[in-house]
C-alpha positions in Angstrom: 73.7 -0.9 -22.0 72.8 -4.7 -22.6 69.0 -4.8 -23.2 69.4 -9.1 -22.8 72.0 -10.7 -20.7 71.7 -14.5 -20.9 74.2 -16.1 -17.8 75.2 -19.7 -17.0 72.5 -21.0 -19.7 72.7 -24.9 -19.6 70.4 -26.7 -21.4 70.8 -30.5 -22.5 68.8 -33.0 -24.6 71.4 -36.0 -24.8 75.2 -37.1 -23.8 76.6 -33.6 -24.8 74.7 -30.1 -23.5 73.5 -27.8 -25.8 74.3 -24.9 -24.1 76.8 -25.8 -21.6 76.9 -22.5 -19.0 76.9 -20.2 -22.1 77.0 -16.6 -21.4 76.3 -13.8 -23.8 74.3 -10.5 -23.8 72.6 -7.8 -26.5 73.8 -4.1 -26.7 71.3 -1.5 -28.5 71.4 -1.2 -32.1 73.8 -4.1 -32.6 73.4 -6.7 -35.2 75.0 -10.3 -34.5 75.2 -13.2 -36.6 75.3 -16.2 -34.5 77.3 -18.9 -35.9 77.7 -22.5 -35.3 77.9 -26.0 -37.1 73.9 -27.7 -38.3 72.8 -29.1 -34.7 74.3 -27.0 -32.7 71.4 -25.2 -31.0 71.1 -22.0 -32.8 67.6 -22.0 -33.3 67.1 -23.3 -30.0 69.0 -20.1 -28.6 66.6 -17.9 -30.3 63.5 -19.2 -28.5 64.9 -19.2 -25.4 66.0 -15.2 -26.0 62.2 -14.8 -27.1 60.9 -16.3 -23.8 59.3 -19.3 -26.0 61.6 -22.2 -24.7 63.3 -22.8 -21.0 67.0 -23.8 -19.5 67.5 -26.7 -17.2 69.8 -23.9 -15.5 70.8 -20.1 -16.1 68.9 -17.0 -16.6 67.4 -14.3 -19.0 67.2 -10.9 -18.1 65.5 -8.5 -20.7 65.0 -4.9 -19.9 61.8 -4.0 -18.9 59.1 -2.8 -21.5 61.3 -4.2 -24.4 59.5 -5.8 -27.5 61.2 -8.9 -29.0 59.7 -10.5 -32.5 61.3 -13.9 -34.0 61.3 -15.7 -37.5 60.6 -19.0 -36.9 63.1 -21.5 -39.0 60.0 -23.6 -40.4 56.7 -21.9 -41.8 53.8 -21.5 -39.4 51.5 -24.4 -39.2 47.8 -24.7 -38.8 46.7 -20.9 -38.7 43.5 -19.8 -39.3 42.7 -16.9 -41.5 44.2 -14.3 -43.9 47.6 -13.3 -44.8 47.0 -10.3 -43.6 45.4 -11.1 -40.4 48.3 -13.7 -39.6 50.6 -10.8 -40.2 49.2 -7.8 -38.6 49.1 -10.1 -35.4 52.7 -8.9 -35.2 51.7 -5.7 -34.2 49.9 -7.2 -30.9 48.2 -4.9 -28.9 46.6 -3.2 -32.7 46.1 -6.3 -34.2 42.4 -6.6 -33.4 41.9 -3.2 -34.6 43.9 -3.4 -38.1 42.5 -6.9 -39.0 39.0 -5.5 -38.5 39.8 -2.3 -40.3 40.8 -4.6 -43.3 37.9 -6.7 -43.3 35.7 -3.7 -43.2 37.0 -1.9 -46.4 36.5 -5.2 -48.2 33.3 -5.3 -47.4 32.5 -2.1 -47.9 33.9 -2.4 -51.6 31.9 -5.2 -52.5 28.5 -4.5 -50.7 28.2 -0.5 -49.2 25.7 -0.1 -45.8 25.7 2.5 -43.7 26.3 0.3 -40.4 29.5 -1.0 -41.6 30.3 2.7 -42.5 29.5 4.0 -39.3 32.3 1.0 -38.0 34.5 1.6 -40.4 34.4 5.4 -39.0 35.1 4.2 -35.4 38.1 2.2 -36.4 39.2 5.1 -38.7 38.9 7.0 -35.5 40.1 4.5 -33.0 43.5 3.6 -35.3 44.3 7.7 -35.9 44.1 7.6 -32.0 47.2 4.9 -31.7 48.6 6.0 -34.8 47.8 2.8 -36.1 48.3 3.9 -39.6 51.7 3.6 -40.1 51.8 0.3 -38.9 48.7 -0.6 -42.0 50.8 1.3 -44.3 54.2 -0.8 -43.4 51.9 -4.3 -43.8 51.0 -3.3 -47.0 54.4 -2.5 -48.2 56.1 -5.3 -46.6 53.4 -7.7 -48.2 53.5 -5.8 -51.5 57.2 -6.3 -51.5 57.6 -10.1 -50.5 54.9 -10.8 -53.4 51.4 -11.9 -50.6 48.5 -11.6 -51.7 46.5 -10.1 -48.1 43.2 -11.5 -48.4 44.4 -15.2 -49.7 44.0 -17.8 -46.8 47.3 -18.2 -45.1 46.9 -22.3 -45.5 46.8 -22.6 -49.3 50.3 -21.0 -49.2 53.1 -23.2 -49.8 55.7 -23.6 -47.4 58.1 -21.3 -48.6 55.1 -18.6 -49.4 54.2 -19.5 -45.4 57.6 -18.7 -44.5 57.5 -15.2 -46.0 53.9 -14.6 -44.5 56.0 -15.5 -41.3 59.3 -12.5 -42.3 56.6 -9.8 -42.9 54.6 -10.9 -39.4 58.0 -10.2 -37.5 59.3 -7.1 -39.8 55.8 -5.2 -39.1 56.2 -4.7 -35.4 59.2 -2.6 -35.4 60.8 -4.3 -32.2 63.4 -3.6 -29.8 64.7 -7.1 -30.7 64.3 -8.6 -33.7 65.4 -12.3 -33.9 65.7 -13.9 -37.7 66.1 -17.6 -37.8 67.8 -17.7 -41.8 65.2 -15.1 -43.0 67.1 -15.3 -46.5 65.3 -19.0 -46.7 63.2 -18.6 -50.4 64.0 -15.2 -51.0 65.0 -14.2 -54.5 67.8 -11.8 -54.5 66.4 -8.6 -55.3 63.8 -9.2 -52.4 67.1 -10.2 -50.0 68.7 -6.8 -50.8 65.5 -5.1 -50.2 65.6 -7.2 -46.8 69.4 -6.0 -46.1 68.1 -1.9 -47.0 65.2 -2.7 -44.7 67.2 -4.4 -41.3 70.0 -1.3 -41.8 67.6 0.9 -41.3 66.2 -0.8 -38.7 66.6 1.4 -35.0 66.5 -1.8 -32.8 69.0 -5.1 -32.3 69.0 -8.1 -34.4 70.2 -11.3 -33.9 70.6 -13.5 -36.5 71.2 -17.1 -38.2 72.1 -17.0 -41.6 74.2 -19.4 -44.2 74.6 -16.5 -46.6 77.7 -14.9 -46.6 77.0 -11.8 -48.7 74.2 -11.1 -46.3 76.3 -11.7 -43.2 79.2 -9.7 -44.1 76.5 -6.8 -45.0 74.4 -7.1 -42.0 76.8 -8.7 -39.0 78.5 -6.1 -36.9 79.1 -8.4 -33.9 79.6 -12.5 -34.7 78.8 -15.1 -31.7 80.2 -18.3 -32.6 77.8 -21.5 -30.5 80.6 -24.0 -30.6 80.1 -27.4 -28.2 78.0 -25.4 -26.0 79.7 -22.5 -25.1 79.0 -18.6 -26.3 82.0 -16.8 -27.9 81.4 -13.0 -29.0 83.7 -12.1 -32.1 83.8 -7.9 -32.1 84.3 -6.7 -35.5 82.8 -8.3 -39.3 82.5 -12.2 -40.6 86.1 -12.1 -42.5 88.0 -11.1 -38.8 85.1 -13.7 -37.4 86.9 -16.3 -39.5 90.6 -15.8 -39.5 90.0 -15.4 -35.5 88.2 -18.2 -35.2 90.8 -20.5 -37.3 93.8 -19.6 -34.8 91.1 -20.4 -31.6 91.3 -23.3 -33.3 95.0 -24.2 -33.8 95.9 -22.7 -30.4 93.0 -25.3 -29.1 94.8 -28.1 -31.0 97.9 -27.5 -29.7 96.5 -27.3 -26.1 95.2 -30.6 -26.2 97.8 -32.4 -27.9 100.1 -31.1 -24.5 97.8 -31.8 -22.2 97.0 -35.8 -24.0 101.1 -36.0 -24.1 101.2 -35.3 -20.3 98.2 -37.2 -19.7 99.4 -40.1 -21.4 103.1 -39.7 -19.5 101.0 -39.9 -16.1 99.2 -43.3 -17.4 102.8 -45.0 -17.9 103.5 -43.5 -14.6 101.1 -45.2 -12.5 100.8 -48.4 -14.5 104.6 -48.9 -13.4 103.9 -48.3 -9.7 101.4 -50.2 -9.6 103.9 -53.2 -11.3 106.9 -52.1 -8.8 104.6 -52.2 -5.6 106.0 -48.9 -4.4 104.0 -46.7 -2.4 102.6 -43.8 -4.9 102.0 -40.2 -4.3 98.6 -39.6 -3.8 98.5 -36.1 -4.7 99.8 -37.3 -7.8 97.3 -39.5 -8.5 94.0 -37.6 -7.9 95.3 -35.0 -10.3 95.5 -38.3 -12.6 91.9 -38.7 -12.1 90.9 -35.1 -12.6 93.1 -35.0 -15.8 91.2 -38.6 -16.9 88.1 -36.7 -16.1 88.9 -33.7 -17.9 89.8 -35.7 -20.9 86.2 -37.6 -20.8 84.7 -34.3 -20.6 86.3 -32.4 -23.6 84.2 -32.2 -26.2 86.5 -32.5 -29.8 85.7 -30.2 -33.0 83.3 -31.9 -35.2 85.3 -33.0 -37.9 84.5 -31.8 -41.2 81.8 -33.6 -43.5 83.3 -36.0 -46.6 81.1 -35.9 -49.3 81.9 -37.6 -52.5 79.9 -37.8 -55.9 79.0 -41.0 -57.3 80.0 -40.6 -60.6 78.4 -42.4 -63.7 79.5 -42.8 -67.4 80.1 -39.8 -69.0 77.4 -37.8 -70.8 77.5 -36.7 -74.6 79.0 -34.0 -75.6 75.9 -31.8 -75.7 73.6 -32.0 -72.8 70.7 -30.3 -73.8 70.0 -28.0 -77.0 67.3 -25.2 -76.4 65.9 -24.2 -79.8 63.4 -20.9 -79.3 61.7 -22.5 -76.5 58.3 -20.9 -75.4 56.3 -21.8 -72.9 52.9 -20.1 -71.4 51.0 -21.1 -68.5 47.1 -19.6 -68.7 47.5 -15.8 -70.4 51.1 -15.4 -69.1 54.5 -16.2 -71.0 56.9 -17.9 -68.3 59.6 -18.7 -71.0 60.0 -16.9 -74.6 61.8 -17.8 -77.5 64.5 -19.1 -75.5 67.8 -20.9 -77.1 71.0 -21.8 -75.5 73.3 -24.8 -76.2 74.1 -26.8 -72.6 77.5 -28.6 -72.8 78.9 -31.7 -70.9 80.9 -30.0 -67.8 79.2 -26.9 -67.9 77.9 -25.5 -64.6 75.0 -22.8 -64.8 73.4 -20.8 -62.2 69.3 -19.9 -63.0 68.7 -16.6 -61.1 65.5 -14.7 -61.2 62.4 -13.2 -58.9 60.1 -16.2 -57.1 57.5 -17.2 -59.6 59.8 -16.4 -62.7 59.8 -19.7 -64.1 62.9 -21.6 -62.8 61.4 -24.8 -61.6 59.5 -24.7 -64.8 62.7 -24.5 -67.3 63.9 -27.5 -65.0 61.0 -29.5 -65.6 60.9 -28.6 -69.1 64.6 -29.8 -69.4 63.8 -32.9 -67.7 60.9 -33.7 -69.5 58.1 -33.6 -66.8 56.4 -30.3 -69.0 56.2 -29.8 -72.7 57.0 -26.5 -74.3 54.0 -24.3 -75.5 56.8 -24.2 -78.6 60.5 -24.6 -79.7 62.3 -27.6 -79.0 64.9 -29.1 -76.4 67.1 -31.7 -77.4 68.2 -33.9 -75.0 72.1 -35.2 -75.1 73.1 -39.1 -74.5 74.0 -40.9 -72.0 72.5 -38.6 -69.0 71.9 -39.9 -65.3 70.2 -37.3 -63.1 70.5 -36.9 -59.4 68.1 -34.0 -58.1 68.5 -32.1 -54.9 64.6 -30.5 -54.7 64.9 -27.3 -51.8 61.4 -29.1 -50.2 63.1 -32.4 -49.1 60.2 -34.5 -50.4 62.0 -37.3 -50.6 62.8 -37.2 -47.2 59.9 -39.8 -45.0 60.0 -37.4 -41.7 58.8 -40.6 -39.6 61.4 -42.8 -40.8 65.2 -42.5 -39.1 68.2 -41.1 -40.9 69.7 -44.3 -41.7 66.6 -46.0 -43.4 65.8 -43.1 -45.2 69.4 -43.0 -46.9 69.7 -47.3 -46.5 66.0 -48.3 -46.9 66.3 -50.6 -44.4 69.4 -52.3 -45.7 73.0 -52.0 -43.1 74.6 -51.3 -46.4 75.2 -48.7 -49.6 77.1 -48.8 -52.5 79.0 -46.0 -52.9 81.9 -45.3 -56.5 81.2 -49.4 -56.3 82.3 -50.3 -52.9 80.0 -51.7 -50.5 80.0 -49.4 -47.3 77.9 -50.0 -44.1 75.1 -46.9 -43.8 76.0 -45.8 -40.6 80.0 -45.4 -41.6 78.5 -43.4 -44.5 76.6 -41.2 -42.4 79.7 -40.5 -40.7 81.1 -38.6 -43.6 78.2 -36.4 -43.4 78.5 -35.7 -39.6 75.6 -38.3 -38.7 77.2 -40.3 -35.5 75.4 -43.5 -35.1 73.2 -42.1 -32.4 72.4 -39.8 -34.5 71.3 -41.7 -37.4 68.9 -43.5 -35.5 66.6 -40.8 -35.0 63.7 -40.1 -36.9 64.5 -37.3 -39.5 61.5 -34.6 -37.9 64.0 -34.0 -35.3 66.8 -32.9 -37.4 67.7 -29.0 -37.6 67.1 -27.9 -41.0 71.0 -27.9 -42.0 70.8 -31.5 -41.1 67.7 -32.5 -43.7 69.9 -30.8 -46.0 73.1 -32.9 -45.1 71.0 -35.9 -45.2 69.2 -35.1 -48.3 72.7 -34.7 -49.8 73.7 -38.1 -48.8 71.1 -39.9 -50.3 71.3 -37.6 -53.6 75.0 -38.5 -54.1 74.5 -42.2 -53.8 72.5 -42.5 -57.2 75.3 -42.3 -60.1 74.5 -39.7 -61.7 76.5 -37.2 -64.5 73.9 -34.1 -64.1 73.3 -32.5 -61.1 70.2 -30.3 -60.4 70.2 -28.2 -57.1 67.1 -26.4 -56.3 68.4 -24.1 -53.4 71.2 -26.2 -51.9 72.4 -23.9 -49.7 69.5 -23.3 -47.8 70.5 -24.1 -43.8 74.0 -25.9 -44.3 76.2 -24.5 -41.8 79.2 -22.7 -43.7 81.7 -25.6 -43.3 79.3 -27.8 -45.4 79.1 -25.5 -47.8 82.5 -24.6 -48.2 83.0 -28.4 -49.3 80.1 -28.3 -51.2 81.4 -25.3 -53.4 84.4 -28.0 -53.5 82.5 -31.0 -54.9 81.2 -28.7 -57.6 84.4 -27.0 -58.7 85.9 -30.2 -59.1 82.6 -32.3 -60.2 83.2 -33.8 -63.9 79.9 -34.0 -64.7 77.0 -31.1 -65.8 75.4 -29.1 -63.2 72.4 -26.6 -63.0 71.6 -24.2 -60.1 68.8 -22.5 -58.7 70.2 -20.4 -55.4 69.8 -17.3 -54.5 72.9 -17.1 -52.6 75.1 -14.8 -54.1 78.8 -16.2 -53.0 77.9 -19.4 -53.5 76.6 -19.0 -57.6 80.0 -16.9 -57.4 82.0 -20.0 -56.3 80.3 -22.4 -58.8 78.2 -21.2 -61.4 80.3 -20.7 -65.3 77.1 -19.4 -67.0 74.0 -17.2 -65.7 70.5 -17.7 -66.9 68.8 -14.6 -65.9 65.2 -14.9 -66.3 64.4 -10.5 -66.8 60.9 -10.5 -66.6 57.9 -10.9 -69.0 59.8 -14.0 -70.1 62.3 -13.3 -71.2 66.2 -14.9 -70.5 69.3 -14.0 -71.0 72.6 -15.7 -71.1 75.6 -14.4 -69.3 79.1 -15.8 -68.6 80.8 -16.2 -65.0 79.3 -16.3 -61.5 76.6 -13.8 -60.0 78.0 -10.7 -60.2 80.0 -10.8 -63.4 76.3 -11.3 -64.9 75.0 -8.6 -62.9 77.8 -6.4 -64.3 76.9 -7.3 -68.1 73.4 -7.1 -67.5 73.6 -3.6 -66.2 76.0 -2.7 -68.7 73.3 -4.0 -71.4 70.3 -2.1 -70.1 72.4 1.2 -69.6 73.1 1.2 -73.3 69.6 0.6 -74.4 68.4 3.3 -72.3 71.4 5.7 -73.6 69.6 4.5 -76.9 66.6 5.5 -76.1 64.9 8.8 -76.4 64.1 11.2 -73.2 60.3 10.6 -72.4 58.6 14.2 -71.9 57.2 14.8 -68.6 53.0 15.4 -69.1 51.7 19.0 -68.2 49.8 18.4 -64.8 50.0 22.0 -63.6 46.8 23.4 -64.7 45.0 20.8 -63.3 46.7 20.5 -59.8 46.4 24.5 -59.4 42.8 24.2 -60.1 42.6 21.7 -57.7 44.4 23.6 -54.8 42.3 26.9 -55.7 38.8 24.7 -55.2 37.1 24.3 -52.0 35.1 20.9 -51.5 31.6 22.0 -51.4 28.4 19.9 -49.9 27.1 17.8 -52.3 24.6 15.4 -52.8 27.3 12.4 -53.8 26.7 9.2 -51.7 28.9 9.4 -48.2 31.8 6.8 -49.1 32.1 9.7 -52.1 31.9 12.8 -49.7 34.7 11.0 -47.8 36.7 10.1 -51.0 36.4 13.8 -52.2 37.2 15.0 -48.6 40.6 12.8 -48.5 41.5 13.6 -52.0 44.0 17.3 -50.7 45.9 15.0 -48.8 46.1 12.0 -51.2 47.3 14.1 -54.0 49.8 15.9 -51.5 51.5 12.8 -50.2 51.7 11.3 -54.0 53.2 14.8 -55.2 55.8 14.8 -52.5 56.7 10.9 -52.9 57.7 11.4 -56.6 59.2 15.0 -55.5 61.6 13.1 -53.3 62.0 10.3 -55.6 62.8 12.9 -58.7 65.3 14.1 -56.3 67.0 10.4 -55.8 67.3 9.6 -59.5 68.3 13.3 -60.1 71.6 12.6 -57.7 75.0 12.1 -59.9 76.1 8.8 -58.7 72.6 7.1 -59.0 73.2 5.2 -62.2 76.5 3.6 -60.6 74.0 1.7 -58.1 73.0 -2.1 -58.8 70.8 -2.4 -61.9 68.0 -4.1 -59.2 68.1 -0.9 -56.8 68.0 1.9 -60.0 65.0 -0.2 -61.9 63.1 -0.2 -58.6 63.3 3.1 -58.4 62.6 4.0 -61.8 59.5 1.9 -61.6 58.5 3.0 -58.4 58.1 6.7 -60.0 56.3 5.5 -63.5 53.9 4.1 -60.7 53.9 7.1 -58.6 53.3 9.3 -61.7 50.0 6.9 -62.7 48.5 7.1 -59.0 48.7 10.4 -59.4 46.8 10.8 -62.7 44.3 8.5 -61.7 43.5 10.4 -58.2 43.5 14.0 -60.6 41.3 12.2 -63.1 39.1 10.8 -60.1 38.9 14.0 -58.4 38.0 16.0 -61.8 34.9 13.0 -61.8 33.7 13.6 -58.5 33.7 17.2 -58.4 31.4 16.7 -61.9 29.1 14.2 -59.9 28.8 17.0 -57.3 28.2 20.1 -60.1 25.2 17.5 -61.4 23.6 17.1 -58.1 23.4 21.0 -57.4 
């Protein structure tokens, strides 16, 4: 049963509707990609499905009592207050409850008093009432995992740290309808698989925009293609999606060039009665005039974008020459003892977690930082063009053709003078288009535009900071073109997996701690060596002894908390400590039992090293809690 229906939805903003009587509806438990060009409406769809946006016509029926969360495409904006309390308002109707909870223990750690103990009690008792727990425990994890910081002010995040704030805020709730506007935006890979483990899990719908195709052909189980304004449901995966959707197309081609034949045989017809004088059939002619109409009315495929490189002299030889390059920000080592020899033509894809030092390696490349140590030599002849993910160059007030143009009608573009607004055309910007301001673009369209002003400057070394980041997948496909066939140098940050696949010759995998390595192909050909590396130096290395904890977990279990004269937050630290050490017990018991199965070294390297490092941790919570218990119960013995 459908748990939304969405009938006859029109909605229009200009000469061609957004949603032009669309139909589509939600079944339980389904996940669907909806697909569609940069513009189309997509995220316009999704905040009418969440009741945040209305229809000039058509209506929403949701099932009653149903919960529906969305990921906004752009990171909230002027909010007030923690991480933590922007995200737990996700959980609604407990989010009063948690964020004072929060706010409580922190001020309980740094300044104890009984009155806020006797609150923090209440809440305790309130939030075991709604079983409210679970819900703090998921916030924690969720915001543990994406990297937040809780208790850090939600506006001295970045926009891309924002936008994560804004993932965890919808993933907490556990909805009956989750909708993602591209929640893979300024994720690094090993937190976007954690993302696709997380959603498959996941009891309720999604619906989702994405422009990453791993993560599409993972997640999607249903594809709706938003095409001109109308709803299309694809049943099956994203490859069917796409060799479906190419025949729609041809059969739709072949339609209209019969029906523009026929049309254009009734035109001769009538322009030669009307030359003769003879007395025409009007039947005839008012299904002229409805076939005129229906002509006017159709609404063609966009055509697909032309983008061309600008390209200057040719570089030398060697582009840059990395010689042990260091490089240490504060106490912690970003990059160390680097080397690697960059050649002219070369194309290399710079994968690692957020924060690993990516941007830094590009600035030290480009000279904007200087290496703590080593060297970088830097070849002849080089003319850089850099696509940067945060669009900075982009003036939001100004329109689309004066930020490209400058306020010039013309560009210059391989040497030829070209008027901006035919330019513009090549990256699916029709004139009316191009005279808007850029703030009320769609995301994929800053991108477009971004690339067309990049790609004017002549350039032989291309640096793309996350490219790919809300270009529909036809602009991308030609994207992965220009590169292949681009004569120049090029380096990558993306964490899109197909796409460092379809470009990338060389991986720089940045492995933690600072250290990089160098591997050859796209992203999972370095994946593969990588894993192959770190098996053998664990086969290398010899089998750490598990400690002897026995004794003192059996003594524990055979003791009985007594009254003791230890402050109260210690009498309720002692009291908890059974059923802390009995949850951390049972998490390593079932993670022992994970790593223990046969097949479990043949997973990804990221999915086995989480694991493994999610039991060392496990293991040290657990002798810290026996080594804190053993203190408090000799506190307790001294106060007798």
């Amino acid at each position: 049963m459908a748990i939304l229906t969405l009938s006859n939805a029109y909605l229009s903003f200009s000469d061609h509707p957004l949603l032009d009587y669309a139909n589509m509806s939600i079944e339980a438990g389904e996940r669907v990609c909806l697909v569609g060009r940069n513009g189309a409406g997509k995220s316009t769809l999704l905040k009418i499905l969440a009741g945040e946006a209305g229809m000039d016509d058509g209506q929403l029926i949701i099932e009653k009592d149903r919960i529906i969360a969305r990921l906004e495409q752009d990171p909230p904006r002027h909010i007030e207050g923690t991480v933590f309390d922007y995200v737990a308002e996700g959980v609604r109707e407990l989010a009063d409850l948690l964020k004072e909870y929060h706010q409580l223990s922190l001020k309980i750690a740094q300044d104890y008093q009984e009155k806020t103990m006797n609150r923090l009690s209440e809440v305790q008792s309130q939030l075991d009432h709604f079983d409210g727990w679970r819900f703090e425990t998921r916030i924690q994890e969720i915001l543990a995992k994406l990297g937040l910081n809780p208790d850090i002010a939600l506006a001295e995040l970045s926009g891309g740290w924002q936008r994560k704030a804004a993932l965890a805020k919808a993933l907490v709730c556990e909805p009956d309808l989750l909708l993602l506007d591209e929640p893979t935006n300024h994720l690094d890979v090993d937190t976007i698989t954690w993302l696709e483990n997380l959603l498959l899990e996941f009891k309720g719908s999604i619906v989702f925009i994405s422009h990453d195709r791993a993560f599409i052909r993972r997640m999607a189980t249903r594809i709706i293609d938003l095409d001109r304004g109308k709803l299309v449901s694809y049943p099956g995966n994203y490859d069917q999606y796409l060799q479906q959707k190419e025949e729609d197309l041809r059969v739709e081609a072949l339609q209209n060039e019969l029906f523009d034949k026929r049309l254009a045989q009734e035109e001769i017809w009538i322009r030669k009665g009307i030359e003769a004088r003879r007395t025409r059939n009007e039947g005839r002619v008012r299904a002229l005039k409805a076939m005129r109409e229906e002509r006017r009315q159709r609404r063609d495929v966009i055509g697909k974008a032309n983008i061309q490189v600008d390209n200057a002299v040719r570089s030398g030889k060697i582009v840059f020459e990395i010689e042990n390059l260091s490089y240490q920000l504060a106490d912690r080592a970003l990059i160390k003892d680097f080397s690697a020899t960059i050649l002219r033509g070369d194309k290399i894809a710079l994968i690692g977690p957020n924060g690993c030092g990516k941007t830094t390696l590009i600035k030290l490349l480009l000279g904007e930082l200087q290496p703590t140590s080593g060297r970088i030599h830097t070849g002849t002849k080089l003319e850089v063009a850099y696509f940067d993910q945060y669009r900075s160059t982009l003036d939001p007030e100004k329109s689309v053709m004066d930020n490209v143009a400058d306020g010039k009608q013309d560009v210059e573009v391989n040497g030829v003078k070209r008027h901006v607004l035919g330019y513009l055309q090549d990256f699916l910007f029709p004139p009316k288009r191009a005279m808007i301001p850029v703030k009320a673009l769609s995301g994929g369209e800053k991108n477009r535009l971004l690339l067309a002003k990049l790609l004017l400057k002549p350039n032989n070394l291309l640096i793309l900071d996350e490219p790919t980041n809300d270009l529909d997948v036809e602009t991308l496909e030609l994207l992965e073109e220009l590169l292949s066939e681009y004569q120049g140098t090029v380096i990558i940050v993306s964490h899109d997996r197909q796409f460092i696949d379809n470009t990338a010759t060389e991986c720089f995998i940045f492995e933690g701690d600072g250290i990089l390595h160098k591997y050859v192909g796209g992203y999972h050909d370095a994946k593969q060596q990588q894993a192959n590396v770190l098996a053998q130096k664990e086969q290398q290395q010899p089998k750490r002894e598990e400690p002897v904890k026995e004794n003192k977990k059996q003594a524990f279990r055979d003791s009985k908390v007594r009254k003791v004269k230890l402050s109260y937050k210690e009498q309720q630290e002692l009291k908890k400590m059974p059923e802390l050490l009995e949850q951390l017990e049972q998490q390593i018991q079932q993670l022992q039992q994970e790593i223990n199965q046969p097949n479990f070294f043949s997973q990804p390297n990221e999915v086995t090293s989480s694991k493994l490092q999610q039991l060392a941790e496990q293991e040290q919570a657990l002798d810290d809690a026996l080594n804190r218990w053993a203190e408090l119960e000799q506190i307790a013995e001294g106060g007798q």
